[in-house]
C-alpha positions in Angstrom: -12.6 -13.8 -9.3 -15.5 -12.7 -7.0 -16.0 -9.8 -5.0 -15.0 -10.2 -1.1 -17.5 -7.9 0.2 -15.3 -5.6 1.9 -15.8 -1.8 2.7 -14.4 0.1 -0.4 -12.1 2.7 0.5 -10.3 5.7 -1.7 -6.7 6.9 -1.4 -4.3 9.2 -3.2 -0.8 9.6 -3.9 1.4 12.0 -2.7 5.3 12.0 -4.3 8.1 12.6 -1.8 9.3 15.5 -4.2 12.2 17.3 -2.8 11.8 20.0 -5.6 9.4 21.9 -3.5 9.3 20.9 -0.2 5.7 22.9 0.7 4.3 20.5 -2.2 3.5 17.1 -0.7 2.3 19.3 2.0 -0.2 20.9 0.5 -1.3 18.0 -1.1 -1.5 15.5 1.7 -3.9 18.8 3.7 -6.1 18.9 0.5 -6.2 15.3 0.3 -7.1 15.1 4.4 -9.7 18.0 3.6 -11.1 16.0 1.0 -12.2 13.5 2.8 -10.2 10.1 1.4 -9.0 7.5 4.0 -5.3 6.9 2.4 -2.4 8.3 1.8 0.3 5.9 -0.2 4.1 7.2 -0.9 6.4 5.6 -3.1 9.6 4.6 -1.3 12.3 4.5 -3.5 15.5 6.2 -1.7 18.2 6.1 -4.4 16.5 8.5 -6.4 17.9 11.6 -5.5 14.9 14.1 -6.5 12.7 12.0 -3.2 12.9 13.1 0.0 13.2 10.4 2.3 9.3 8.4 2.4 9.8 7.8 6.5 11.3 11.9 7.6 8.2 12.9 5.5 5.2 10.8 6.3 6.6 11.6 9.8 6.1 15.5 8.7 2.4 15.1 6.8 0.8 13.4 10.0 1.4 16.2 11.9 0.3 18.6 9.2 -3.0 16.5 8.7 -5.7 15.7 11.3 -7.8 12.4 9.8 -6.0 10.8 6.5 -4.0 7.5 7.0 -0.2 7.1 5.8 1.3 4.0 4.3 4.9 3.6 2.5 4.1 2.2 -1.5 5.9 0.8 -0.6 9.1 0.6 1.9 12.1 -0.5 0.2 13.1 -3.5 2.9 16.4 -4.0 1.7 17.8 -0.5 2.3 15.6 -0.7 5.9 16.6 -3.6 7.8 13.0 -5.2 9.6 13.6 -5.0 13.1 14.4 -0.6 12.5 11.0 -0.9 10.1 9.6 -2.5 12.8 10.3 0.2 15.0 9.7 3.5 12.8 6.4 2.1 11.9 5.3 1.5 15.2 6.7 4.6 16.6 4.7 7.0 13.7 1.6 5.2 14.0 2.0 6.2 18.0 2.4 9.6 17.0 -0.3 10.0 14.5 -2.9 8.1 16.9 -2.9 5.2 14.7 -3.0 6.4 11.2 0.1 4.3 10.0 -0.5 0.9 7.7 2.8 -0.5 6.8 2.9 -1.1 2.8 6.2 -3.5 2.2 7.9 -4.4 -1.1 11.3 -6.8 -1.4 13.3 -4.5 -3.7 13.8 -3.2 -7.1 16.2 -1.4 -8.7 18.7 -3.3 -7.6 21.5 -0.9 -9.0 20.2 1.7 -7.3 19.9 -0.5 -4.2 23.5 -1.2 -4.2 24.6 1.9 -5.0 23.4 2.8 -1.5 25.3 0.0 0.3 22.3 -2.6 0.1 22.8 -6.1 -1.1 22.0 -7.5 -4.3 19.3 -10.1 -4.3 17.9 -12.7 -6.4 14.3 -13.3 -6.9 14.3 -16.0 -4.5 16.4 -14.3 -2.3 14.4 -11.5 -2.3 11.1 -13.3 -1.0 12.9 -15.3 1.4 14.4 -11.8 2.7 10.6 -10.6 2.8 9.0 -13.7 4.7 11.9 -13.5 7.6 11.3 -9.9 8.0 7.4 -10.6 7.9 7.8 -12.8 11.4 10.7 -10.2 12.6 8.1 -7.0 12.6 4.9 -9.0 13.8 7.4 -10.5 16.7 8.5 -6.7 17.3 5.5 -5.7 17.4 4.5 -8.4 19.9 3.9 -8.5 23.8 6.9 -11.4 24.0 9.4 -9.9 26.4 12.7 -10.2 23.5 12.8 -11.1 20.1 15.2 -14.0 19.0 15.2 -14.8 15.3 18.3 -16.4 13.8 17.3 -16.4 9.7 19.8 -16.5 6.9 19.1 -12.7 5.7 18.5 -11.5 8.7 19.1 -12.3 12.6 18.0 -10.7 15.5 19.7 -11.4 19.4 17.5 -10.9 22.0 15.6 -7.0 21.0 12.5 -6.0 23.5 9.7 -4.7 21.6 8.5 -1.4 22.0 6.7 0.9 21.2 3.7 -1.4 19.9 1.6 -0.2 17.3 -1.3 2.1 18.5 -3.7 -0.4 16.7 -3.6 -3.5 14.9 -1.0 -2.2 11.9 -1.2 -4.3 8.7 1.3 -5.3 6.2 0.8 -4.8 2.9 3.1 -5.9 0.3 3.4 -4.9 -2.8 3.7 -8.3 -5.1 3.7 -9.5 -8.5 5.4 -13.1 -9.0 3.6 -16.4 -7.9 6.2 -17.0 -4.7 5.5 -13.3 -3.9 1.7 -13.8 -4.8 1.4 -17.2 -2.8 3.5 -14.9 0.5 0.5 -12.5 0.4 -2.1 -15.2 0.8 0.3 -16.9 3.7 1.0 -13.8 5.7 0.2 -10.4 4.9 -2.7 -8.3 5.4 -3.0 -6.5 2.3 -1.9 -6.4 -1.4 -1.2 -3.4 -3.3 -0.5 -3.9 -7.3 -0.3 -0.8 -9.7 -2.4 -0.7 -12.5 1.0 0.0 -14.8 2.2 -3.0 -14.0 -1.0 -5.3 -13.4 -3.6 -4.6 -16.0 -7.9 -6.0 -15.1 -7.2 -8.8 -17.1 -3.9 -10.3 -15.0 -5.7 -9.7 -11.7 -8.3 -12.5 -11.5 -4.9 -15.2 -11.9 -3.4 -13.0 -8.8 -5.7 -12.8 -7.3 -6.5 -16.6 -7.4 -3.0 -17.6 -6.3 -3.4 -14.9 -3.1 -7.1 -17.0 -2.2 -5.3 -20.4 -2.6 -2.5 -20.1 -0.4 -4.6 -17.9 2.4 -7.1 -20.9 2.3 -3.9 -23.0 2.3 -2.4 -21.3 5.3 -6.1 -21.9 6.9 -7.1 -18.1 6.7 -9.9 -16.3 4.5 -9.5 -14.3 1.5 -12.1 -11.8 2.9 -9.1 -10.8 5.6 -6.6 -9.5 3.1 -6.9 -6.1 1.6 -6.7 -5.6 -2.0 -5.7 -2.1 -2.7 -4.9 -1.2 -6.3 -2.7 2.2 -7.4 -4.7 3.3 -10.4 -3.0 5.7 -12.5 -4.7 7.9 -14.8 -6.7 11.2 -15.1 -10.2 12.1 -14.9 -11.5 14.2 -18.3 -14.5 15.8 -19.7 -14.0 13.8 -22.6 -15.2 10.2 -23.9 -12.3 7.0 -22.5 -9.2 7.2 -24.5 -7.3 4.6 -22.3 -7.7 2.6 -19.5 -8.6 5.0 -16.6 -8.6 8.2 -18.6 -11.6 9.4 -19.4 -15.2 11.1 -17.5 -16.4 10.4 -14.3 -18.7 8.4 -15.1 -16.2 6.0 -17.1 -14.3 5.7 -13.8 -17.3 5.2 -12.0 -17.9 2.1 -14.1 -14.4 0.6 -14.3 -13.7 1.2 -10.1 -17.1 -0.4 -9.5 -16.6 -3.3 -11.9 -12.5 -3.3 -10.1 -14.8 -4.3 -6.9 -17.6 -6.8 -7.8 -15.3 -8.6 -10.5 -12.3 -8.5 -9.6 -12.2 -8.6 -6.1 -10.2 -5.2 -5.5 -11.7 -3.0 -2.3 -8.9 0.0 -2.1 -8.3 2.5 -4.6 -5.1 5.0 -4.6 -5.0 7.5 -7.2 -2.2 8.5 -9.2 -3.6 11.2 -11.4 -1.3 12.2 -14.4 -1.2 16.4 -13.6 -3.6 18.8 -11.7 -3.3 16.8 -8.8 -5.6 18.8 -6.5 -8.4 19.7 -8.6 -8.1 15.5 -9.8 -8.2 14.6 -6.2 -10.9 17.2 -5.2 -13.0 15.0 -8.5 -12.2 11.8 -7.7 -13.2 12.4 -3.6 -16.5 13.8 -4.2 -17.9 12.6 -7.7 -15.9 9.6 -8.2 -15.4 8.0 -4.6 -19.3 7.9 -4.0 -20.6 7.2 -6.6 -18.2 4.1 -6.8 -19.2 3.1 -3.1 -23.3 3.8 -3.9 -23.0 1.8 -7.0 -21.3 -1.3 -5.1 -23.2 -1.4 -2.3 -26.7 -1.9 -5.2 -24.9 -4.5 -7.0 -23.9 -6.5 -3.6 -27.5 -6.3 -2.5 -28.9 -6.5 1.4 -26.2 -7.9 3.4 
């Protein structure tokens, strides 16, 4: 893998908790104080300790002033596209244009069902994704109606409206090779978690997303690679991946960018969440970006 030379941005998680409602609150304002561009929250709507990832993000835009919001990412088979379309485009009108749209094609599936969604296959489950791919972008789209007659999903004649207050991407959240080779046809961004994908898978995915953007006549360079890294910042020596001292994850997130490719970082930290975030915004984030920008030389 090599690196893309995009600008390297920072994030943070916030979970939709429902135990303390005041909580991703707080969070998200520290977080927006802090200075970090993103804001990622997990969408998963059959657990019954989250509060709904769309009725919240809706609520921390208006409690914020700067941070961006993205679902990581929205469950598309409990949210049918052409209403994703439209919630997406209608929050990034309200927040003044601080909505990306993060997409995934379902897990869980017994959780999924046990809301009323359908049961899909793994091959059902990207051909779900790549219909509702063309269904937002055409809903988002200056045509005058939307027609789309698929076999997951069919739309008859919608008008599109509101459109995005800026150019929204999609990001999808994606593991296997049909899901991978999706990415590189269509999407605008990729976001893996480092509990699932580990360094060493990431230069094959990352391979298989260049191929079939190059394939679909696009550029790698145009697809964001955002990565959830989970993990806490310590005073003492590395224990695991992405635990240990700043200057450890200084190291690894710079190495994330000019070897493997990856340009967005969202951190998950393990406890402490606002004194982590506070660390990894003003002795982590920096550093990472003054660090890149030596090894990737005059421009």
């Amino acid at each position: 893998m090599y690196d893309l030379r995009r600008p390297i941005e920072f994030g943070g998680n916030v979970d939709p908790t429902a135990a303390d409602p005041t909580w991703p609150i707080r969070l998200a304002q520290a977080i927006d104080g802090i200075g970090l561009e993103f804001i990622g929250i997990q969408d998963h709507p059959y657990n019954a300790k989250f509060l709904d990832t769309w009725t919240l993000m809706a609520t921390l835009a208006q409690a914020t002033e700067r941070v961006r919001f993205f679902p990581n990412v929205a469950n598309l088979p409990l949210r049918p596209p052409a209403m994703l379309a439209k919630a997406a485009a209608s929050l990034d009108v309200l927040s003044g244009g601080r909505v990306e749209l993060g997409l995934g094609a379902g897990a869980f599936w017994e959780g999924i069902t046990a809301m009323g969604g359908p049961s899909r296959s793994r091959a059902e489950a990207v051909g779900a994704l790549e219909e509702a791919i063309q269904i937002i972008r055409a809903l988002w789209s200056d045509a005058p109606s939307v027609r789309f007659a698929g076999q997951y999903y069919q739309v008859r004649g919608a008008h599109p409206g509101p459109h995005p207050a800026h150019p929204m991407g999609i990001w999808l959240g994606s593991y296997g090779p049909k899901m991978l080779a999706l990415t590189g046809r269509l999407a605008d961004g990729w976001v893996p978690s480092s509990s699932y994908t580990p360094p060493e898978r990431l230069p094959e995915m990352q391979q298989r997303i260049n191929q079939a953007a190059l394939a679909a006549g696009r550029q790698p360079a145009d697809i964001r690679r955002a990565y959830n890294v989970m993990g806490q910042i310590t005073a003492e020596p590395p224990q695991q991946f992405l635990v240990g001292p700043v200057d450890y994850w200084v190291e690894e997130l710079t190495r994330l960018a000019v070897e493997l490719g990856m340009d967005t970082f969202i951190f998950w930290p393990a406890r402490d969440h606002v004194r982590q975030m506070r660390v990894f915004a003003e002795e982590v984030a920096p550093s990472v970006r003054a660090a890149v920008a030596l090894a990737r030389g005059p421009t």
